[in-house]
Each structure stands twice: as C-alpha cells, then as structure tokens.
gemmi code that builds the backbone of each chain (N, CA, C; Angstrom):
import gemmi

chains = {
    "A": [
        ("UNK", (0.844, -1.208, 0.000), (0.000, 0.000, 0.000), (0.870, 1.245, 0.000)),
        ("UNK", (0.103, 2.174, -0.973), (1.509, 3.103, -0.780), (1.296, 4.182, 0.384)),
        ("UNK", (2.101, 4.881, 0.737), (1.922, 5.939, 2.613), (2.930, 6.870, 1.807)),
        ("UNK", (2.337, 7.783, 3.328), (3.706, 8.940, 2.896), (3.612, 9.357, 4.607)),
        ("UNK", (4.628, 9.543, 4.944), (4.934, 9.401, 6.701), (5.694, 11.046, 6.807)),
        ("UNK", (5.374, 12.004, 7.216), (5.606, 12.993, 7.965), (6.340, 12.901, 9.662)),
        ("UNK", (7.301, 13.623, 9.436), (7.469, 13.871, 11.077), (8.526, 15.254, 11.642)),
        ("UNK", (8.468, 15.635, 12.303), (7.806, 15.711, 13.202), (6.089, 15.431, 13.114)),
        ("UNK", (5.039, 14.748, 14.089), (3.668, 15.407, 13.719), (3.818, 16.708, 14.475)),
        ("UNK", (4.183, 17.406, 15.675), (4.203, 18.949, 15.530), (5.643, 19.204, 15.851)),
        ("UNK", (5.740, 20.724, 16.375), (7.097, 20.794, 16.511), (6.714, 22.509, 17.014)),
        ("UNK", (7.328, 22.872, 17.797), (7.296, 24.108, 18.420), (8.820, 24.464, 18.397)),
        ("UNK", (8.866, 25.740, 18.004), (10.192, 26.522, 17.909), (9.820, 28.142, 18.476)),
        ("UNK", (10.929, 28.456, 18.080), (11.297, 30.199, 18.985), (11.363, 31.062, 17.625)),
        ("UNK", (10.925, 31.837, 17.306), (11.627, 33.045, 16.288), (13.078, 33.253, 16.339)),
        ("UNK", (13.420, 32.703, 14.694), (14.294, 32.921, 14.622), (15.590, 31.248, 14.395)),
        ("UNK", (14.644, 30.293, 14.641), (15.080, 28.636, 15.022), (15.180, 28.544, 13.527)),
        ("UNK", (15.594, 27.423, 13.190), (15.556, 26.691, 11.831), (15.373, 25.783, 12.132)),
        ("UNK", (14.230, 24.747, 11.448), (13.968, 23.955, 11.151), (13.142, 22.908, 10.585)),
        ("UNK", (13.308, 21.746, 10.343), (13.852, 20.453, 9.154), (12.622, 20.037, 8.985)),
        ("UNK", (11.877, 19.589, 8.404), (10.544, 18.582, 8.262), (10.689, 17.570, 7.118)),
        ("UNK", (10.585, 16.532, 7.890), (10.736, 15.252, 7.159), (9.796, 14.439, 6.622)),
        ("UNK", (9.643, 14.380, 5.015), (8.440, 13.637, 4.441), (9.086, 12.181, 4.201)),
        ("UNK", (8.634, 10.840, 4.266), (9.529, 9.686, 3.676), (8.445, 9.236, 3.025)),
        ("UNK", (8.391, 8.428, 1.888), (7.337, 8.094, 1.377), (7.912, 6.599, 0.577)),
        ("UNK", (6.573, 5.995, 0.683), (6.678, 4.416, 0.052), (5.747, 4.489, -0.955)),
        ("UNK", (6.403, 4.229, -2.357), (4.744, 3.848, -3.457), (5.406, 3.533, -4.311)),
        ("UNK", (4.527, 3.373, -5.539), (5.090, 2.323, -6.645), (4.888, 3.482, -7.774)),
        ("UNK", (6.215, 3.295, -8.732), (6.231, 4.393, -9.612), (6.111, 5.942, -9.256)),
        ("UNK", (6.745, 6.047, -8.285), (6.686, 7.397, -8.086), (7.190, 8.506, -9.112)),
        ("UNK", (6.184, 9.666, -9.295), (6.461, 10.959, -10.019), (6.715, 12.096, -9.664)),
        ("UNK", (6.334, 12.287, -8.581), (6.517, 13.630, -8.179), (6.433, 13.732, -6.289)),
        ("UNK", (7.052, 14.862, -5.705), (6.745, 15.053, -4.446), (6.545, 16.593, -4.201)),
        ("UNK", (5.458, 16.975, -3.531), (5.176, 18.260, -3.929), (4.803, 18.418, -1.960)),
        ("UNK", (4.690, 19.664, -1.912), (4.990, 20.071, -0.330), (4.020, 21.397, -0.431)),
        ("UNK", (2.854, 21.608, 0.479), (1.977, 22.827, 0.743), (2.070, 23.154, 2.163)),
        ("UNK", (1.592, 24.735, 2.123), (1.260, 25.431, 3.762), (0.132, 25.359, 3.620)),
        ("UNK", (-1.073, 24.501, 5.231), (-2.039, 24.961, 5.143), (-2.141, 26.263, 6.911)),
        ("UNK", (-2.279, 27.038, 6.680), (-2.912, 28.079, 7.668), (-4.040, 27.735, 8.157)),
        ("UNK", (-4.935, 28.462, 7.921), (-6.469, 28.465, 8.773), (-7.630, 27.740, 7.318)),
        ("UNK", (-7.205, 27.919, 6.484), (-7.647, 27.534, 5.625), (-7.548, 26.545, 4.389)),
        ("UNK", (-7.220, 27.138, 2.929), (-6.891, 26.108, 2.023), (-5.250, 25.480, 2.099)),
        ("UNK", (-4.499, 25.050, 2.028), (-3.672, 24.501, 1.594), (-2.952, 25.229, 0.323)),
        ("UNK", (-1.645, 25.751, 0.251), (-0.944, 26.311, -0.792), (-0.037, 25.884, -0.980)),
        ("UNK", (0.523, 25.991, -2.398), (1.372, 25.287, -2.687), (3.029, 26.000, -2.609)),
        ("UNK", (3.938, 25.016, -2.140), (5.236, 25.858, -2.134), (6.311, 25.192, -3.034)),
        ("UNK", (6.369, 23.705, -3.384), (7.164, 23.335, -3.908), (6.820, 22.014, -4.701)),
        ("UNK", (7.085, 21.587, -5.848), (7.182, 20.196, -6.580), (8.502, 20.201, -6.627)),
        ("UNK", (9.039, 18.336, -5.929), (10.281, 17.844, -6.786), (9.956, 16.855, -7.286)),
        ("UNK", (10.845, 16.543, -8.619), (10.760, 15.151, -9.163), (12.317, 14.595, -9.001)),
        ("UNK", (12.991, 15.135, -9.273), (14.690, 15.008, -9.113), (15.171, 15.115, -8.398)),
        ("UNK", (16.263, 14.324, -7.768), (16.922, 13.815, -6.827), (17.984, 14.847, -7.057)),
        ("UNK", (18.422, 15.200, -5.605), (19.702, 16.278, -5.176), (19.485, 17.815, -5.666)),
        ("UNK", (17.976, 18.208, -6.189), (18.623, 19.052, -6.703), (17.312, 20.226, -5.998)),
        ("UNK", (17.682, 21.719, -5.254), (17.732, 22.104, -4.093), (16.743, 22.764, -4.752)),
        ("UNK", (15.309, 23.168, -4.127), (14.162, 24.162, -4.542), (14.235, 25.417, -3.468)),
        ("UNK", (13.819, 26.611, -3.919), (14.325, 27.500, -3.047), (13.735, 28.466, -2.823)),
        ("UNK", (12.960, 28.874, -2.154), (11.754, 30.387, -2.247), (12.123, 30.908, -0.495)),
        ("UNK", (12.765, 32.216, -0.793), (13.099, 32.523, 0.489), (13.924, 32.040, 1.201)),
        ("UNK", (13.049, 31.962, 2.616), (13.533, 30.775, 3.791), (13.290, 29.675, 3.625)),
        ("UNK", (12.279, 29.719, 2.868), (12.182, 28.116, 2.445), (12.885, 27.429, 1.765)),
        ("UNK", (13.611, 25.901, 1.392), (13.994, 24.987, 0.593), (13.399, 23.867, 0.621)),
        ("UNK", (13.714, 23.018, -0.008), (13.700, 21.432, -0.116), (14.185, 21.044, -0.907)),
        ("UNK", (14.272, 19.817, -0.422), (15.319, 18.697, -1.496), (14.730, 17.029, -1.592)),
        ("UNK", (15.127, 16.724, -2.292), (14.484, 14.987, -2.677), (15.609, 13.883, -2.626)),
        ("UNK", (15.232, 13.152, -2.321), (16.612, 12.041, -2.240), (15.581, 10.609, -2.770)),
        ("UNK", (15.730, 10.582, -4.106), (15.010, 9.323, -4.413), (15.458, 8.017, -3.917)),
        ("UNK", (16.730, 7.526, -3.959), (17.077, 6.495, -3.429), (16.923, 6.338, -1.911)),
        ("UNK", (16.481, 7.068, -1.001), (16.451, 6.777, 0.072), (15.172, 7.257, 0.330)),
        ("UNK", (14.362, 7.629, -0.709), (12.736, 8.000, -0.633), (12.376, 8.602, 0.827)),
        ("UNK", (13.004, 9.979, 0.673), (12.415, 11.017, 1.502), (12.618, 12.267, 0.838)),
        ("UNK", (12.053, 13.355, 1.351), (12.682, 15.046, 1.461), (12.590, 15.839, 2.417)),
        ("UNK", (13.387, 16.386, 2.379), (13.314, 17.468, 3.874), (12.763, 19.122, 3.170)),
        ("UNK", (11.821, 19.724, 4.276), (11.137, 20.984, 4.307), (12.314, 22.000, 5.178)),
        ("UNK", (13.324, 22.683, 4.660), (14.326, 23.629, 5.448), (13.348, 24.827, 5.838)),
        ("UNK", (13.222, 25.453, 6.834), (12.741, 26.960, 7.020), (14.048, 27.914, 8.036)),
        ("UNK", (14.222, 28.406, 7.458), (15.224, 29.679, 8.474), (15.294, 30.832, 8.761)),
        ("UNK", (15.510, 30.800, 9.826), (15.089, 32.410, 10.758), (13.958, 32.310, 10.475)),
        ("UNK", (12.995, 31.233, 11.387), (11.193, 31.198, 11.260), (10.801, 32.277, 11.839)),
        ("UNK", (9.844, 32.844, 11.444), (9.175, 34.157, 11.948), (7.433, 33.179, 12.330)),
        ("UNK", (7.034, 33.862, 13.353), (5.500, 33.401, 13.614), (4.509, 33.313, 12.322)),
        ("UNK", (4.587, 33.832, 11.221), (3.845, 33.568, 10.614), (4.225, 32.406, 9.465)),
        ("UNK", (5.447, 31.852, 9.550), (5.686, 30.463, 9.241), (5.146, 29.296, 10.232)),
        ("UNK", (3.896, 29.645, 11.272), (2.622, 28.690, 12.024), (1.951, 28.745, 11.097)),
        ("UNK", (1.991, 27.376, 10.658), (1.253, 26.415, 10.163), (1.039, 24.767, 10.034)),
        ("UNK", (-0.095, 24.460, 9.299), (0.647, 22.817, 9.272), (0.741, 22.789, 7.456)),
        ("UNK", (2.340, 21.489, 7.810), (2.845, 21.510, 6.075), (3.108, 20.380, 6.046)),
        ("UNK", (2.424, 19.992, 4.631), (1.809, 18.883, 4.010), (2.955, 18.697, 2.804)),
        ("UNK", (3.466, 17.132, 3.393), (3.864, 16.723, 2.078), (2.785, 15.933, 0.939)),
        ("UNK", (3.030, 15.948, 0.093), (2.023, 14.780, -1.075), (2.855, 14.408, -1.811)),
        ("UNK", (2.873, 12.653, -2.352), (3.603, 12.173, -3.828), (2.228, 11.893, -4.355)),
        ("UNK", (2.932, 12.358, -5.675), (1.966, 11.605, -6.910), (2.319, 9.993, -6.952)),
        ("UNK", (1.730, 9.005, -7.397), (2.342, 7.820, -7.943), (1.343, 7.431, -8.598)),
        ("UNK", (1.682, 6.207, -9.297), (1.006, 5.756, -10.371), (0.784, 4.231, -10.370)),
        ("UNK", (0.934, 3.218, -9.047), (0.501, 2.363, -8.768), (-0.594, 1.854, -9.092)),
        ("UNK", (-1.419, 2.516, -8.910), (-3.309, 2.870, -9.039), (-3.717, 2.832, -10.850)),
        ("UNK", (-4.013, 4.629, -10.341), (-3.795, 5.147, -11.538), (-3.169, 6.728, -11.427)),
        ("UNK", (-3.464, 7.226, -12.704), (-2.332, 8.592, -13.068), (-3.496, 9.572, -11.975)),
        ("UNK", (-2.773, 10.391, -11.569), (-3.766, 11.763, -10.715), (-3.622, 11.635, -9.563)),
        ("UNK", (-3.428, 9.971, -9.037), (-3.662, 10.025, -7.639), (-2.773, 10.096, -6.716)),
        ("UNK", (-3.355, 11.642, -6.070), (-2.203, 11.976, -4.689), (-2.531, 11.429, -3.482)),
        ("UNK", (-1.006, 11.299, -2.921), (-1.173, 10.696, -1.620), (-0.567, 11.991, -0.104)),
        ("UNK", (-1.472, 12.403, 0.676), (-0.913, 13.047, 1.358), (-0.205, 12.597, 2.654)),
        ("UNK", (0.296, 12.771, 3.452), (1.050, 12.345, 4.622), (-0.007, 13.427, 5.955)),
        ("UNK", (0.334, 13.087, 6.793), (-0.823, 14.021, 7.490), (-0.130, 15.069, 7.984)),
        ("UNK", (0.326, 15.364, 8.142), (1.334, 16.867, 8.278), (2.115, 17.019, 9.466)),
        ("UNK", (2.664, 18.175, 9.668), (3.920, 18.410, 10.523), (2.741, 19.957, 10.913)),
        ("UNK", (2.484, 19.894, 12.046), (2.097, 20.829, 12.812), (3.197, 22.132, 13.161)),
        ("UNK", (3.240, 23.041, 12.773), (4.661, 23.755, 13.581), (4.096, 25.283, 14.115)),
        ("UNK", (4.713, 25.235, 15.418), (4.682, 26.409, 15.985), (5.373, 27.246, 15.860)),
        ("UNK", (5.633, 28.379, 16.052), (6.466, 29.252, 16.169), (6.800, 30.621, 17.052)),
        ("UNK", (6.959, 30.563, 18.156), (6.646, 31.217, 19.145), (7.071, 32.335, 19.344)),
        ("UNK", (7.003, 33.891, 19.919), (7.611, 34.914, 19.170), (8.909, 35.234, 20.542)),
    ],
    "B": [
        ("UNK", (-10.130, 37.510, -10.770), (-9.129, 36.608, -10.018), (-9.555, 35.006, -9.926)),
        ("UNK", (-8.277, 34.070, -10.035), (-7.873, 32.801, -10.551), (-8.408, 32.210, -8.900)),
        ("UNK", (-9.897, 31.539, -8.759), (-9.795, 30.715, -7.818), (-10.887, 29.257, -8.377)),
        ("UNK", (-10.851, 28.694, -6.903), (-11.807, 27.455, -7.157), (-12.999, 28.049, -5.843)),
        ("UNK", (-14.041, 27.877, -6.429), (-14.642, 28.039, -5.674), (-15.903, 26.974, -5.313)),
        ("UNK", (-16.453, 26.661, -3.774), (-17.279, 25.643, -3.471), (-17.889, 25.965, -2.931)),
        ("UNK", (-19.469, 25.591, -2.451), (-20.548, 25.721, -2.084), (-21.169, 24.389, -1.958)),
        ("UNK", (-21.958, 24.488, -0.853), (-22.001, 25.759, 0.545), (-20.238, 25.668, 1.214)),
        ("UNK", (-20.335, 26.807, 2.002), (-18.809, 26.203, 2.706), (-19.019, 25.641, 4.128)),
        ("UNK", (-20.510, 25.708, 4.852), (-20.616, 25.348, 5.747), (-22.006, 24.434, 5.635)),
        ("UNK", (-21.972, 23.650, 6.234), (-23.387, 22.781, 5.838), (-23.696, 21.700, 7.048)),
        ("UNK", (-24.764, 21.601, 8.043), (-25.413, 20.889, 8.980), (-26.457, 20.142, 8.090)),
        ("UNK", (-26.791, 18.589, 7.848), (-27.382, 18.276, 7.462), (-28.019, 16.765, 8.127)),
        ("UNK", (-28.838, 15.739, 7.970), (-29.269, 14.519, 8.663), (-29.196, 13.672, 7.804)),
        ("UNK", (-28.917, 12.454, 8.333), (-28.992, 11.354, 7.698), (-29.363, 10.732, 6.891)),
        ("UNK", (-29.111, 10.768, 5.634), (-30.139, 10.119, 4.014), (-30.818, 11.309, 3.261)),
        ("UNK", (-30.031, 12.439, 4.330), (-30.402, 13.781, 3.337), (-29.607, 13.957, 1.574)),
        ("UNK", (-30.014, 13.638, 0.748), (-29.053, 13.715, -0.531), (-28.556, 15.391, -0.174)),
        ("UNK", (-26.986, 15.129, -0.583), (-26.867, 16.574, -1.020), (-25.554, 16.748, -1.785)),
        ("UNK", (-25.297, 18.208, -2.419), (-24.511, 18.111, -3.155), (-23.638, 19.535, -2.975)),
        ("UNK", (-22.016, 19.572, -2.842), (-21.322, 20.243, -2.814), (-20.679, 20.904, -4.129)),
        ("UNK", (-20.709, 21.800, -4.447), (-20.638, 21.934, -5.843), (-19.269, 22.950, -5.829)),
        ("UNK", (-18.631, 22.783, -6.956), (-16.770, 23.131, -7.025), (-16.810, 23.693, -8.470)),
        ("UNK", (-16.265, 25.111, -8.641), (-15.785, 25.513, -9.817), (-14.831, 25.898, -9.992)),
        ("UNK", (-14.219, 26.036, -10.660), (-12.571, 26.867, -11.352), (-12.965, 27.443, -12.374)),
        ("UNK", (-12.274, 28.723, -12.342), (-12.336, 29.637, -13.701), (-10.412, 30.062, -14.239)),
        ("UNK", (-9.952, 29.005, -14.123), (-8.637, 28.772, -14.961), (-8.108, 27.702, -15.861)),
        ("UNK", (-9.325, 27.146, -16.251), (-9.357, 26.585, -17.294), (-8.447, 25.278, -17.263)),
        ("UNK", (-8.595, 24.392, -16.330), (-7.560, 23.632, -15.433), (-8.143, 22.236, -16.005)),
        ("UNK", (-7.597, 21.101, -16.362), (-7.750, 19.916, -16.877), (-8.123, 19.212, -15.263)),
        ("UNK", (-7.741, 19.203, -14.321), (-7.135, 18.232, -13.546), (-8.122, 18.627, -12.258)),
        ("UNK", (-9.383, 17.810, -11.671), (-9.691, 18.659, -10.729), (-9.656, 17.406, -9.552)),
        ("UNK", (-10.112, 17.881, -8.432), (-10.077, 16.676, -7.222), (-10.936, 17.033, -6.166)),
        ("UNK", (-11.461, 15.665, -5.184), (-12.040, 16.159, -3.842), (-11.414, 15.409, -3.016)),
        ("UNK", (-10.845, 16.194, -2.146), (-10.580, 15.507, -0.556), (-11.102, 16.257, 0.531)),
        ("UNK", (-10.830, 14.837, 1.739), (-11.664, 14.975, 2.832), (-10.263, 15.368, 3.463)),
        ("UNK", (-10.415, 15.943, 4.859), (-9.589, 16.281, 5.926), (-9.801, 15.993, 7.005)),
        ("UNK", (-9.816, 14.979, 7.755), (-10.079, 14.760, 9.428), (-8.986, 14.674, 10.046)),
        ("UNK", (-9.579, 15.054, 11.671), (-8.087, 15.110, 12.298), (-7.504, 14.179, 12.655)),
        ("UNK", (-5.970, 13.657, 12.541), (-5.084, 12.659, 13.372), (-4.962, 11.962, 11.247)),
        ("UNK", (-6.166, 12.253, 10.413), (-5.908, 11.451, 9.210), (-5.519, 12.130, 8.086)),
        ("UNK", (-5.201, 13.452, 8.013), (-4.779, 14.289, 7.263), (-5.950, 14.271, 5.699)),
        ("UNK", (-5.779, 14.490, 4.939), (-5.494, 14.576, 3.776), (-6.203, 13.833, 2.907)),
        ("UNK", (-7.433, 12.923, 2.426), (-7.318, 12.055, 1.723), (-8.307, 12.068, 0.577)),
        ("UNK", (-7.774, 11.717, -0.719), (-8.424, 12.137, -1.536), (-9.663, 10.892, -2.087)),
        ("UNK", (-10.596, 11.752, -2.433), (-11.817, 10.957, -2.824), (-12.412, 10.472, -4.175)),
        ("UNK", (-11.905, 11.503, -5.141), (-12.402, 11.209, -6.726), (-11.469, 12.340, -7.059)),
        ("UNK", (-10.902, 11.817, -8.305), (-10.565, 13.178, -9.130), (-10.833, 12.635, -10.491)),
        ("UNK", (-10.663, 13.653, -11.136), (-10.751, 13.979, -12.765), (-10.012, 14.117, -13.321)),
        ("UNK", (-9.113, 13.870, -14.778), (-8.190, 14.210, -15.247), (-8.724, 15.537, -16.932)),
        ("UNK", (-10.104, 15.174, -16.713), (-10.700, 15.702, -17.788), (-12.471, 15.679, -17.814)),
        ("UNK", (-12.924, 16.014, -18.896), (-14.265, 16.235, -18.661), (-14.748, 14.892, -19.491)),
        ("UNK", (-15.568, 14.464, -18.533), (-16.327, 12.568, -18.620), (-15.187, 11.854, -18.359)),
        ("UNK", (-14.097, 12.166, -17.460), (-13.236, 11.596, -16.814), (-12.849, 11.565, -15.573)),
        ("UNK", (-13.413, 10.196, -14.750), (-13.218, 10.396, -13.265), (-12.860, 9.145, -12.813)),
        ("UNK", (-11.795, 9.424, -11.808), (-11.560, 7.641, -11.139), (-11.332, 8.273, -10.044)),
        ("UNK", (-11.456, 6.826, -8.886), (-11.711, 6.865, -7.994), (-10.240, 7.274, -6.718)),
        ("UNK", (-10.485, 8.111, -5.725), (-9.054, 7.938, -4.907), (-9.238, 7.413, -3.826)),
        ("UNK", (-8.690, 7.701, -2.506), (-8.572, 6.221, -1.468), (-9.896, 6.221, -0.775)),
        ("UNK", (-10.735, 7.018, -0.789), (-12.105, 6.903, -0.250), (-13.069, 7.037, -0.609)),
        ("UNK", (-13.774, 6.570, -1.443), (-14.506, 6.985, -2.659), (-15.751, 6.888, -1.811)),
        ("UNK", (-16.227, 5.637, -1.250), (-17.243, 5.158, -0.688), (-18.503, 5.869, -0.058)),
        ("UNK", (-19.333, 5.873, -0.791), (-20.295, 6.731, -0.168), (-20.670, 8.111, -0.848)),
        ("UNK", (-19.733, 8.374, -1.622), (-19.652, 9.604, -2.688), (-19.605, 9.448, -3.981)),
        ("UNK", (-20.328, 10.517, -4.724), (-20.192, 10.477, -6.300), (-19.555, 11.882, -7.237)),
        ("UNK", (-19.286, 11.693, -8.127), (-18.496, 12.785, -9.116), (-19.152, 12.985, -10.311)),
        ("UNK", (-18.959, 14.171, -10.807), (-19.364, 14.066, -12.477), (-18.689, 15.144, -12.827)),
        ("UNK", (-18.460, 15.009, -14.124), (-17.534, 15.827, -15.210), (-17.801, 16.219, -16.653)),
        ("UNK", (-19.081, 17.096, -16.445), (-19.783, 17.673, -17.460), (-19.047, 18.579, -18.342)),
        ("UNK", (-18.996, 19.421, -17.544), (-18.025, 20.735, -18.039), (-16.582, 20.672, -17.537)),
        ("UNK", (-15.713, 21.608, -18.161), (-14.307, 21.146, -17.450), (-14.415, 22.406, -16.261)),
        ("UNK", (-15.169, 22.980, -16.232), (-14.893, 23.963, -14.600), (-15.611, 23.676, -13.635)),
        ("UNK", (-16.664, 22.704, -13.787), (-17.357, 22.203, -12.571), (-17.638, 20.750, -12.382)),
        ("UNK", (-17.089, 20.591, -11.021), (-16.980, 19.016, -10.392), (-17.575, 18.632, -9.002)),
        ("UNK", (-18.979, 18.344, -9.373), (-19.764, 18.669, -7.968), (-19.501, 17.269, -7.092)),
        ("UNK", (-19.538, 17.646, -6.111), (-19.396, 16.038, -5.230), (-20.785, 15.805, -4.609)),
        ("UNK", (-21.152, 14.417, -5.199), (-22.259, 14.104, -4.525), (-22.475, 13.360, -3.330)),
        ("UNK", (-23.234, 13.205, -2.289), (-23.524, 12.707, -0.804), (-25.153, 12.278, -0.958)),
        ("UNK", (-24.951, 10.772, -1.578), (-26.709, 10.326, -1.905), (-27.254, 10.075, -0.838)),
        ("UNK", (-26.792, 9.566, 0.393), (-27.528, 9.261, 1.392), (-26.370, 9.411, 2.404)),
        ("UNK", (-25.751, 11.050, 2.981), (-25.205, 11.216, 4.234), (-25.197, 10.184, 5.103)),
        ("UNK", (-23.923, 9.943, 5.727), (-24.160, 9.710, 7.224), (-23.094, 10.123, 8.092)),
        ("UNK", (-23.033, 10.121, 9.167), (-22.102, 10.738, 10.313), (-20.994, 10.881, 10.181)),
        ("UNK", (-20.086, 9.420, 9.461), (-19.063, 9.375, 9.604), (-18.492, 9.979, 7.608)),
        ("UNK", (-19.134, 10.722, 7.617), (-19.092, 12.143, 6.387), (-18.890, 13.104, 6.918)),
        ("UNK", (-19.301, 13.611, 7.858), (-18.752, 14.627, 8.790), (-17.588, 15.295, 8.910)),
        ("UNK", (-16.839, 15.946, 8.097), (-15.690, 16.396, 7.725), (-15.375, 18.075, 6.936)),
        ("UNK", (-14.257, 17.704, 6.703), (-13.757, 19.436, 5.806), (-13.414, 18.837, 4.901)),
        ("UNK", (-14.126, 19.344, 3.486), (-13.938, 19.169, 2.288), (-13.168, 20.316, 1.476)),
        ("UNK", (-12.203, 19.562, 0.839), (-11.465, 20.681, -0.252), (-11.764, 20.002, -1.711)),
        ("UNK", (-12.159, 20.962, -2.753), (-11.628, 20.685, -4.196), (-10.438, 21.223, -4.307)),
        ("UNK", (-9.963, 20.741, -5.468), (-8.610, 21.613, -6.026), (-9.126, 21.300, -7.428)),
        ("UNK", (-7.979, 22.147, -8.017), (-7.389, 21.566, -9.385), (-5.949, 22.176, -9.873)),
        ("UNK", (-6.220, 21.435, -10.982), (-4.586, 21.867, -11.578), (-4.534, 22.188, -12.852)),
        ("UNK", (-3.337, 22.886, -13.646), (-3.781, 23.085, -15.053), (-3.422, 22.116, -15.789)),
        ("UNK", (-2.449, 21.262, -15.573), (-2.059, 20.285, -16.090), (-2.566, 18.529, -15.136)),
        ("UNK", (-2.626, 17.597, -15.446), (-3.360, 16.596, -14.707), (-1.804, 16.309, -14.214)),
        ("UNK", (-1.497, 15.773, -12.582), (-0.058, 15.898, -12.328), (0.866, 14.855, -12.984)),
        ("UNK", (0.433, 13.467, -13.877), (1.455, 12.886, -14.630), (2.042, 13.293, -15.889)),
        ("UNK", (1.257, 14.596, -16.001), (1.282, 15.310, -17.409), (3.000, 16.008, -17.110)),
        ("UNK", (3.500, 16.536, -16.105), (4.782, 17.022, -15.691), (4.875, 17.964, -15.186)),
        ("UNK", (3.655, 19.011, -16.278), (3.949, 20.715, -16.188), (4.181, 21.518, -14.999)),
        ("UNK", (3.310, 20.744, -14.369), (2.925, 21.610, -12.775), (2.133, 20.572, -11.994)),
        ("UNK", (2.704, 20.700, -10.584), (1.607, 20.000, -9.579), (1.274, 20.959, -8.730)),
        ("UNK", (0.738, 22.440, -9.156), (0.803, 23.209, -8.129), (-1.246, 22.757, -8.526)),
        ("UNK", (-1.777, 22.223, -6.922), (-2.990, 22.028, -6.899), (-3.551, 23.696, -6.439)),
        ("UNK", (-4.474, 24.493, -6.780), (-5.017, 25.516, -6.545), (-6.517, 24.910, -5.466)),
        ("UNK", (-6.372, 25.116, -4.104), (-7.498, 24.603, -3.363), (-8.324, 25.375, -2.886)),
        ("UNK", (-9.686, 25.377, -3.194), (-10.727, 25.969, -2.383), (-10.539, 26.048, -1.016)),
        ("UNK", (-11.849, 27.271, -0.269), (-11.418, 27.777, 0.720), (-12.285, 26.039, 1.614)),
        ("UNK", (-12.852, 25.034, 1.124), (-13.007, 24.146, 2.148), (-14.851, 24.537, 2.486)),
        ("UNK", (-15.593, 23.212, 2.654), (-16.660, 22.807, 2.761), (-17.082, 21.982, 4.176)),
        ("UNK", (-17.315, 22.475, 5.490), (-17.159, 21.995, 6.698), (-19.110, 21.667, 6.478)),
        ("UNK", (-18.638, 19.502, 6.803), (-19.704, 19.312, 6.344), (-19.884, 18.436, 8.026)),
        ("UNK", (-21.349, 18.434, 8.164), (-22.146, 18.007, 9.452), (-23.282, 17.284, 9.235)),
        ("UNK", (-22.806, 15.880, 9.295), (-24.280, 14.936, 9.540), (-24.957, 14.503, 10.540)),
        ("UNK", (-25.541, 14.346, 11.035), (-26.418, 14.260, 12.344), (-26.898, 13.150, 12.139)),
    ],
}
model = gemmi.Model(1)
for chain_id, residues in chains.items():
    chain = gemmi.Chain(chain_id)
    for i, (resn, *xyz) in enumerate(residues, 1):
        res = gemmi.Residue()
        res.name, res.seqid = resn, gemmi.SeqId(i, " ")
        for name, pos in zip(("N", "CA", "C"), xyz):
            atom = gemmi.Atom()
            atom.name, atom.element = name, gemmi.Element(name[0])
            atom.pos, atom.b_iso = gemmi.Position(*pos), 0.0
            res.add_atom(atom)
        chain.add_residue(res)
    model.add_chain(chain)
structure = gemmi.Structure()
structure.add_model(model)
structure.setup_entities()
C-alpha cells in the first residue's frame, strides 16, 4: 500500500530557530513530491520535486528529494511566527492510476515569538 | 481573479439527506479533485478527474459520487449522508493533470465543513 509518513507530527520553535521537516514516502512508480502550507484555511502550494539532489528555493524556504532513500526534507530559516502552520507533504504515484495523490498528514509547527 | 470556488462552505445536514457540494474553477484547469480532511488522518483524496467525462476513484470513494460535465465544474455528490461524512472538504485543481509534468501546483478551495447528524 503506498503511505507517505511525515514527522515531526508537531514541533514548536522560537523566532528565529531553523527547522527540518521530514516527508519519507513508500509507493510504486513514483512521479513527483510536492509540499503545501495549510494556515487556517486552504492549503498552498510551495514546492514540486521530481529530481533527486537538486535544491528548490523560495526565500527561507527549501527542499530537497533524495530518491534512493525516498524522503525530502522541508528547510525553514530564521522562522518568523507567521511560518505557524501545518505543512503537508504529497507524492503523486502511479501504482493505481495517473492523478492520484497521496498526502502524509502533516507536521504541525509552531512558532513562538 | 484565478480561484476554485465551493458551495455551501458550511453545511449541517441529517442522515439520508441527498446533497450536493458543488466546485468551480475559472482557470481553465484539466485536472480537478475532492478531498476529505479529518483530524489525526490528514489529507485524503476521494475522486478526481483528469478531464471532462473523466473520473476515477481515490482512497475513499465510498459513499460519494463525481461528475464531469463541463471542465470547470466538479460537484461532489452525498446520496444518502451519514455521520461518519462529517468532515472538511477541499476541491482543487490543476492546469495540467499531475502525470502530465507541467505543474503540480494544486489551486485549493477555501473548504466545505460538512455536518451529519
């Protein structure tokens, strides 16, 4: 069955902390791994990887993919309080069929001022 | 402005009440979807579309229906509610369907907080 495993499930930090959020994921034919903020509401999107080693970058934010060891890490630095949220990894795969995402249940994070 | 939008967003309803949540996009998006959200289970998706008269099923289908008339509207149907429906519903979509490559950026509604009794 395919999963996708998040962790921390939360994580409380200080303004100003950095840190790591770990998606690992198991499925068959994997295509893509894509990573959202949800706030109070919808879910947004911050990043798709498909390729291994190679670094996505908006801001404080990064991530990276490591296919052979089927995970990625969510970097945030110098978190400010309004990086509280929960963040959702998802892979696409194609076990099934084509479209279907799998989410992980998220990494809760605080950020305390 | 580029959203998805759903109706009702809040909804109390009873048991074997048919009803129907209805989802549009006005970006002209191939790729649309419904998931549920409960807590401790994150995330899980219920039907999506890759196109119009195109729908398969995702990990929870049960109990729900889809249709794909037009390509901007993908209503989710609830033929006979029951309790354990009780949840936050999101559509999304995408412009490209995500094995297509282009983009997996899903664009998600503001969410459908649904209540069966």
């Amino acid at each position: 069955e395919d999963k996708v495993v998040q962790s921390p499930l939360s994580l409380v930090v200080h303004e100003g902390d950095t840190v790591t959020l770990n998606c690992s994921y198991e499925v068959t034919n994997f295509r893509s791994l894509l990573w959202y903020k949800q706030e109070k509401k919808a879910p947004t999107f911050l990043f798709m990887l498909t390729s291994s080693g190679i670094e996505k970058k908006s801001g404080r934010l990064s991530s990276i993919l490591d296919k052979k060891e089927l995970f990625s890490i969510l970097n945030i630095t110098a978190t400010q309080t309004g990086d509280s949220a929960i963040y959702l990894c998802a892979v696409e795969a194609s076990g099934g069929s084509q479209g279907n995402l799998i989410f992980g249940k998220g990494t809760k994070l605080s950020v305390k001022p | 402005e580029a959203q998805v939008t759903q109706n009702p967003r809040y909804l109390i309803t009873v048991t074997g009440k048919k009803l129907t949540v209805t989802c549009s996009q006005n970006m002209n998006h191939e790729y649309m979807s419904w998931y549920r959200q409960d807590p401790g289970l994150g995330l899980r998706q219920i039907y999506y579309s890759m196109n119009v008269e195109v729908t398969d099923k995702g990990d929870v289908p049960e109990g729900y229906k889809v249709s794909r008339k037009e390509k901007r509207n993908f209503p989710l149907i609830l033929e006979s509610p029951s309790p354990n429906q009780t949840s936050l519903y999101f559509c999304a979509s995408s412009l490209r369907h995500l094995a297509g490559g282009n983009t997996g950026e899903l664009f998600f509604g503001e969410g459908s907080r649904l209540t069966v009794l």
